[in-house]
C-alpha positions, -999 to 999 in steps of 0.1 A, spaced: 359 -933 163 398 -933 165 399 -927 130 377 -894 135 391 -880 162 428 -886 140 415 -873 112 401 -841 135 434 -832 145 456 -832 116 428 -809 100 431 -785 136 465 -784 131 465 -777 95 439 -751 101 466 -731 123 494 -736 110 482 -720 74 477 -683 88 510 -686 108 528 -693 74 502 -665 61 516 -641 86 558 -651 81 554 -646 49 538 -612 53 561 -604 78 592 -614 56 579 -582 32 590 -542 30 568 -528 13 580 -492 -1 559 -468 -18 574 -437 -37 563 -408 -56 562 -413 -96 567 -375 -104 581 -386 -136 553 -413 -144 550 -449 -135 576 -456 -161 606 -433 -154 600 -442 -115 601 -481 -119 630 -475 -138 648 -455 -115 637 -468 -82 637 -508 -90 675 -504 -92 675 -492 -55 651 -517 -48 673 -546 -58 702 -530 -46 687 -528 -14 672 -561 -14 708 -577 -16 718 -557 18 684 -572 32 688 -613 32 654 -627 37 632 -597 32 612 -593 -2 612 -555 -12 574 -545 -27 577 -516 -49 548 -494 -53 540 -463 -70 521 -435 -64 511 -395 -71 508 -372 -44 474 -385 -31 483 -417 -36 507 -418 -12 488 -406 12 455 -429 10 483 -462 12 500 -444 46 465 -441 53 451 -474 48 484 -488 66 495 -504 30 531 -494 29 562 -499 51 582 -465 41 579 -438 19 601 -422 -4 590 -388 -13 602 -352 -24 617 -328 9 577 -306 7 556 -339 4 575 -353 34 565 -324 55 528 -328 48 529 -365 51 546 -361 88 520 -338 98 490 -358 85 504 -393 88 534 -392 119 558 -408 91 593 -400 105 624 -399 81 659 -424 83 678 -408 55 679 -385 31 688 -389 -8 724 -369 -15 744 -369 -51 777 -368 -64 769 -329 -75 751 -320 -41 770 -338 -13 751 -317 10 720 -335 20 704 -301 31 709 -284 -5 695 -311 -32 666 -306 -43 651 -270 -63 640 -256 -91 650 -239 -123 624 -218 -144 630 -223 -183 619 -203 -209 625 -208 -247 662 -196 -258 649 -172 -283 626 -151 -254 643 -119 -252 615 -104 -236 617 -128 -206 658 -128 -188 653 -128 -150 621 -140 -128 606 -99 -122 602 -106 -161 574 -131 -158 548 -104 -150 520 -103 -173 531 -142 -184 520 -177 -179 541 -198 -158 535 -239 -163 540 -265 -136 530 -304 -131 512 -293 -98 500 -271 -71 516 -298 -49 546 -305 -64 573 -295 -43 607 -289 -67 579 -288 -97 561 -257 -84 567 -244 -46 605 -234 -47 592 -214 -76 569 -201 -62 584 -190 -26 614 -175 -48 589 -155 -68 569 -142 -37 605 -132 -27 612 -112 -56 574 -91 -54 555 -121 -74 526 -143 -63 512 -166 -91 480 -172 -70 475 -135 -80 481 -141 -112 512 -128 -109 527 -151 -134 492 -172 -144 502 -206 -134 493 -234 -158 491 -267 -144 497 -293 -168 497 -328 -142 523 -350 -142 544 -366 -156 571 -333 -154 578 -335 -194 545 -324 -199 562 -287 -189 588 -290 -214 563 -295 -238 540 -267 -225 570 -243 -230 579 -255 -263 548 -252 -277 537 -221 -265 511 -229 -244 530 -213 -214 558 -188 -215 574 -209 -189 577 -233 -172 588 -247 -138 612 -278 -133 629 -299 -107 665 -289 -108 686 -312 -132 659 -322 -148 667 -295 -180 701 -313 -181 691 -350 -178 669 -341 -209 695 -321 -229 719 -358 -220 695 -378 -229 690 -364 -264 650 -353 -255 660 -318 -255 683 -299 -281 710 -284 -261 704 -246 -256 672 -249 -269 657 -241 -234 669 -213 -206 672 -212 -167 659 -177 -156 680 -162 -129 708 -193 -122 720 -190 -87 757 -191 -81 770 -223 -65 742 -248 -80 770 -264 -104 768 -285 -127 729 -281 -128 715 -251 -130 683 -233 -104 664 -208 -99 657 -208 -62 673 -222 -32 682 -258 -28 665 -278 -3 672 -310 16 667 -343 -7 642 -370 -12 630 -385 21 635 -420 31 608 -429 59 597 -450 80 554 -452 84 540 -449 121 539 -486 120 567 -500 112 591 -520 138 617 -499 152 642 -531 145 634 -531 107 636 -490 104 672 -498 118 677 -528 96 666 -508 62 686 -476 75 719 -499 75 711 -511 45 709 -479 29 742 -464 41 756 -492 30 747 -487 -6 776 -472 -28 767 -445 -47 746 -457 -80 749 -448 -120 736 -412 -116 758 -408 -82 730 -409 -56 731 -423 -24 712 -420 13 729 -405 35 719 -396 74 686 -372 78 688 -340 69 675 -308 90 641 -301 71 636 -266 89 640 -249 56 611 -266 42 592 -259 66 596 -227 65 591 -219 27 557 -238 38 550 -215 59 551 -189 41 533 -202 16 509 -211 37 506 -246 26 503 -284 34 507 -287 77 505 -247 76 473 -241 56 455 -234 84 472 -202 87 449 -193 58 417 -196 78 405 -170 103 390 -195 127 367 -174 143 349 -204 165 378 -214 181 392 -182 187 360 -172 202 357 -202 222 395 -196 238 393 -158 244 354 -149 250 359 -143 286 393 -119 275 364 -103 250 336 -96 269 360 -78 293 372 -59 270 343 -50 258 330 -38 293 363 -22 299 359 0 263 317 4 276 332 18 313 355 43 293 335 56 266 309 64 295 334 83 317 346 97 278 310 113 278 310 124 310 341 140 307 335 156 277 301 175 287 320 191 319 343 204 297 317 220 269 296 232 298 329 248 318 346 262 279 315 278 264 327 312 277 363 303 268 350 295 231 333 327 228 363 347 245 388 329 220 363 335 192 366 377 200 402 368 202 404 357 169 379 386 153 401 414 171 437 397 159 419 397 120 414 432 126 448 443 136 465 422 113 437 441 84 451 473 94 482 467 97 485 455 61 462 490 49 489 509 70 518 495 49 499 499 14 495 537 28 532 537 32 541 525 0 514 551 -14 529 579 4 559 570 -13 549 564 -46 533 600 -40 561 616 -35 581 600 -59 550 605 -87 566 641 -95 593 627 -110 584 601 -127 572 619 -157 608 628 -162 619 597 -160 598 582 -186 603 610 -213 640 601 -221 629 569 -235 595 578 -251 612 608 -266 642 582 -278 614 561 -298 597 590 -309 630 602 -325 641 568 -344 604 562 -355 604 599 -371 639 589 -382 630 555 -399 599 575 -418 620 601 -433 647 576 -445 615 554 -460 605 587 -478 640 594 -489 645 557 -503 679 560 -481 665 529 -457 694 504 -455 687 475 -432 718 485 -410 703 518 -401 667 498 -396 680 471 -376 698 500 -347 669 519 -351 645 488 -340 669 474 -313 671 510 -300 630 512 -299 627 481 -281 657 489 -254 641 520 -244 610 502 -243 622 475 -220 633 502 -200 603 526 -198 585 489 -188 607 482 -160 605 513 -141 563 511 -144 567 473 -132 584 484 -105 563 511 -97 527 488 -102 549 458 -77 553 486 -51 517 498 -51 498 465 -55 485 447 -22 491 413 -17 492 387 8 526 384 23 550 357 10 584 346 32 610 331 10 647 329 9 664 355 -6 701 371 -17 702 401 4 720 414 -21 697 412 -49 670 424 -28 694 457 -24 701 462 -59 670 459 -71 658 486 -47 682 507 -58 674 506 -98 640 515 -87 649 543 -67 671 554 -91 650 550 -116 618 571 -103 644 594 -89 670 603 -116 683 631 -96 690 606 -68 725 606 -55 750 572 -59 739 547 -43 775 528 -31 770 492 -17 795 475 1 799 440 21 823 426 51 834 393 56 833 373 29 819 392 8 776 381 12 759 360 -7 743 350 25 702 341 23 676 356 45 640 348 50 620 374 40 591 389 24 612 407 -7 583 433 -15 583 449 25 625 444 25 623 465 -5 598 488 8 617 492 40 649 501 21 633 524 0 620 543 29 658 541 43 668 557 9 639 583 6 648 600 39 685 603 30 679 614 1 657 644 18 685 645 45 711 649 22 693 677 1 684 697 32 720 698 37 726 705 -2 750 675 -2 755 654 -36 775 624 -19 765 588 -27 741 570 4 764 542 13 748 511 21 768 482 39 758 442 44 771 429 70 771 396 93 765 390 130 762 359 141 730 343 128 717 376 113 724 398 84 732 434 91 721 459 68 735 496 72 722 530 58 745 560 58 734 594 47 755 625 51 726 654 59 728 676 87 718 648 112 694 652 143 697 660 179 694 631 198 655 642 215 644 639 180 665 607 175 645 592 202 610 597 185 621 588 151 597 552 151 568 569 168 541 568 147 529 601 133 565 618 143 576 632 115 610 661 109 590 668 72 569 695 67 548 673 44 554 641 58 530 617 72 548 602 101 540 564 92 575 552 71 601 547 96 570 532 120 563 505 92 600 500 89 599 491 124 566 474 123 583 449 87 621 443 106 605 431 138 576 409 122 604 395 104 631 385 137 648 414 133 660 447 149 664 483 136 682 517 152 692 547 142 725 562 157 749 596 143 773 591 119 809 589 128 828 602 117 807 632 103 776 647 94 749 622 88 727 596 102 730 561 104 704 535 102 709 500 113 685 471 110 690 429 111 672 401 93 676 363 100 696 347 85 677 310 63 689 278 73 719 271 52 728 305 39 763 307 46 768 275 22 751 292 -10 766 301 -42 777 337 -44 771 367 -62 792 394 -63 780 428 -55 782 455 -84 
């Protein structure tokens, strides 16, 4: 019985004392997973280095090493199967939000010191691609990358190329996703399966080092200043993350942050140094809408309905209310303005009508003045008709003499179409006088507008006296805004009644006309030397139907008025001084900007 209850014990004891020794030993582990984005290969060589580095700063702790892709990671955090995590800057962010994995340093190199500005991208492209030189090139190309989740392999790029007016999820390069490992790019590029392609910075230049790549064989589009000796495409971002999962022991997060500190800078001249600020990162996630921040894609209507209904339905009363008082208002005011309409409506009918006949009035003006001008016309026109007559006649009989040189057919021919061109221009002007037409405003050279009045004058009235033109100040070249056709008319008017003035008075001397400048407004000045009028007549001189002309109508000088006024503008008529004569005055408004216009001298 002794024996049995003996035996009983030592196996008790045995029995706990195993999964204590189970448990030290387990607790003597760190087990660290990191991210292979090179393949399991390249990542045990490069990270068991650390590892035993680390293990020597770590007396009585066995170091685990474990390797993992992207979702890998994850499921192990997950499944509570690692210690600490060593991951890329964007990874880190996701894992944080998802897993509550909290960083203790932060991977740093000899050629970024910085710990906030290590890790990026550069976009390569074959040497030889003229077609492709900066990013805004890759429009309309394919762009390759390990993965949609690959942080220096594919997001830098891609918040860079949104930047610059690019989206790849458009299409905007095509993005070709090749998985890892990140030499699967290269390939992809050289190849031709993808115009480019998207790597982790100094990756181009570990390969060119390493004798994978022929140096020059591949290009960074768009190197940044400042990313020496490697080259990128995008902004840097803070390094690789060294963290710490949710539950790990404070005292052992503290014992393997030490330990990492402590570590002198390795072969390739990395080293951990104190966390770095991962704001950036998560901002370019942001924007991307990504990882913790992909729910900013989403329009979540259920929750927003179930946070704001009561704010909604109020609103929708409120809008309910309003549109009801909206109706009511509204029929008050159609029953109250019917009689308004319909008054407005006569308004309307009764302006058309005035506006009708005041346009017929000024076509009768320029008719009565083409009708008195008519007679001469006729005269005009046979100078020139009888000048081609003569060289036609001219150019037969030297054909029927055989005396025909060119010379003497060439003069003949320019003569024939000069007084053509002539005998044209005075029946244009003459068909632009008469024809009716809507009214047009534009800017114009006073100036111009004056001489070209004159030529027709002159032209349908050869007998016409000299028409002199002056200007004050400095000189014109000012621009009004005006209809040219009534301008014209009105100085033609101005120039048809001192022409009748002056012949009353049997008096040859030129009509002076004058340009002048007030203020704001051009000033325009007639000048006749006739006999004058006494100033009761003066008075009535832009009545309608007043008229000093035994066959006059009475309608000119009150559609000169009616033209200046409708256009700003004033016009008078005052005795000449010194002397005989009568001198008529009227303004235009000046266009914005006409002082400043190139000028013309007057002839």
């Amino acid at each position: 019985m002794r024996c049995s209850l003996r035996s009983f014990s030592v196996l008790l004891l045995l029995a706990l004392c195993l999964p204590l020794a189970s448990a030290t030993e387990a607790s003597r582990q760190v087990r660290v997973g990191v991210l292979a984005w090179q393949g399991l290969e390249e990542a045990e060589v490069r990270w068991s280095t650390l590892m035993n580095r680390l293990a020597d700063q770590l007396p009585g702790r066995e170091l685990v090493l474990r390797h993992f892709d992207l979702a890998g990671v994850a499921a192990a955090l997950k499944a509570g199967e690692l210690d600490f995590v060593v991951t890329n800057p964007g990874h880190y962010v996701f894992l944080e939000a998802e897993s509550g994995i909290s960083r203790i340093a932060t991977l740093v190199a000899d050629s970024a010191p910085d710990p906030a500005h290590v890790v990026g991208s550069a976009v390569v492209v074959l040497a030889d691609r003229q077609d492709i030189r900066r990013l805004t090139d890759l429009q309309g190309h394919s762009l390759a990358a390990v993965s949609p989740d690959a942080f220096g392999g594919y997001q830098v790029a891609w918040g860079e190329l949104r930047r610059q007016g690019l989206d790849p999820e458009q299409g905007r390069p095509a993005p070709v996703f090749t998985g890892f490992p990140m030499s699967r790019v290269v390939e992809a590029v050289l190849n031709g399966d993808a115009d480019a392609g998207v790597l982790r910075v100094c990756l181009l230049e570990s390969l060119e080092r390493d004798g994978a790549l022929r140096p020059g064989q591949l290009r960074v589009l768009s190197p940044r200043p400042g990313a020496a000796p490697c080259q990128a495409s995008a902004p840097l971002y803070p390094g690789w993350a060294f963290a710490a999962a949710p539950h790990t022991p404070p005292a052992l997060s503290r014992d393997v942050l030490v330990a990492l500190l402590a570590l002198t800078p390795d072969a390739a001249g990395q080293s951990w140094s104190v966390p770095a600020d991962y704001h950036t990162v998560h901002e370019l996630l942001r924007a991307l809408q990504i990882g913790p921040y992909a729910f900013l894609r989403e329009t979540a209507w259920p929750s927003l309905w179930k946070r704001y209904w009561p704010w909604v339905c109020g609103l929708v009363l409120t809008l309910l209310a309003w549109g009801a008082y909206t109706l009511h208002v509204e029929h008050l005011v159609q029953r109250r303005t019917r009689e308004l309409t319909q008054a407005m409506a006569a308004r309307q009918r009764l302006e058309a009508q005035v506006q009708e006949g005041q346009q017929q009035m000024d076509h009768l003006s320029r008719l009565s003045v083409l009708g008195e001008l008519s007679g001469t016309l006729a005269h005009e026109l046979n100078q020139p008709l009888a000048t081609i007559g003569n060289y036609a006649r001219s150019l037969l009989r030297r054909q029927d003499s055989g005396r025909l040189a060119p010379a003497a057919l060439r003069q003949a021919a320019e003569e024939i179409a000069s007084e053509s061109e002539r005998a044209a221009g005075i029946l244009g002007g003459i068909r632009a006088l008469a024809r009716k037409r809507n009214r047009v405003r534009e800017a114009h050279d006073p100036a111009a507008l004056v001489r070209e009045a004159g030529r027709l004058f002159a032209g349908m009235l050869p007998g016409a006296p000299e028409l002199q033109v002056s200007a004050g100040g400095d000189g014109g070249g000012w621009r009004v805004w005006v209809d040219p056709l009534q301008i014209q008319q009105v100085l033609l008017n101005l120039f048809k009644n001192a022409w009748d003035a002056q012949r009353a008075g049997d008096c040859n001397a030129p009509i002076e006309l004058h340009l002048g400048r007030a203020g704001d407004c051009c000033v325009v000045t007639v000048r006749d030397h006739g006999p004058g009028l006494a100033p009761e007549m003066q008075a009535r001189l832009f009545e309608a139907f007043f008229t000093t002309k035994s066959d006059g109508l009475g309608l000119g000088l009150s559609i000169c008025k009616t033209i200046v006024e409708a256009h700003g503008g004033e016009i008078s008529a005052a005795a000449a001084e010194p002397g005989p004569g009568l001198v008529f005055r009227f303004t235009l408004p000046l266009a914005e900007g006409g002082d400043t216009l190139a000028r013309e001298p007057i002839r």
